[in-house]
C-alpha positions, 0 to 999 in steps of 0.5 A, a space after each residue: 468453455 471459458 471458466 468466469 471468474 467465479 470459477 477460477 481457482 485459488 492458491 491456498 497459503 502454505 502450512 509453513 507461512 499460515 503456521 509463521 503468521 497465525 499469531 499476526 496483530 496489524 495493529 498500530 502500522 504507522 501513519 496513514 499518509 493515502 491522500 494525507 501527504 499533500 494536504 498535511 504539508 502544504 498550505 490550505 491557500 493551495 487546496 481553495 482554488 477548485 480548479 487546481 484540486 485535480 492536479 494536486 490529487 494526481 500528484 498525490 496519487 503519484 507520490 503514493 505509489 512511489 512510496 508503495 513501490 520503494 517499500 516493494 523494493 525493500 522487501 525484495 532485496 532485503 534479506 531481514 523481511 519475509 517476502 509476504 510481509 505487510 509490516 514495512 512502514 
């Protein structure tokens, strides 16, 4: 019998890490660049045309993943940065 997902198991985080990160203040990470990137630099002529809004959400989204996914390979070949991490700005 397949179990659903309300039934899966999770893994709990470890003593050592809850002990490292109880004291953790996510306050203040920096700009929220999520669907900001493309409509801060460049001009609102751009964004008026309605048929071309689609076109510069996708490569929004685009650019947003690049930059989630350089600072994925920041945490993982730096040795100044816990694994677990969410403060790399």
């Amino acid at each position: 019998m397949p179990l659903n997902n309300s039934k899966r198991y999770t893994i709990r985080a470890s003593y050592n890490y809850r002990g490292k990160h109880i004291n953790d203040n996510f306050l203040n990470l920096g700009y929220n660049y999520k669907g900001n990137i493309l409509k801060k630099m460049t001009s609102p002529e751009l964004w008026s045309n309605p048929l071309q809004i689609p076109m510069y959400k996708q490569l929004e989204s685009m650019i947003t993943y690049l930059l989630e996914y350089v600072k994925e390979i920041k945490k993982s070949y730096s040795i100044a940065y816990d694994k677990n991490t969410t403060r790399i700005n």
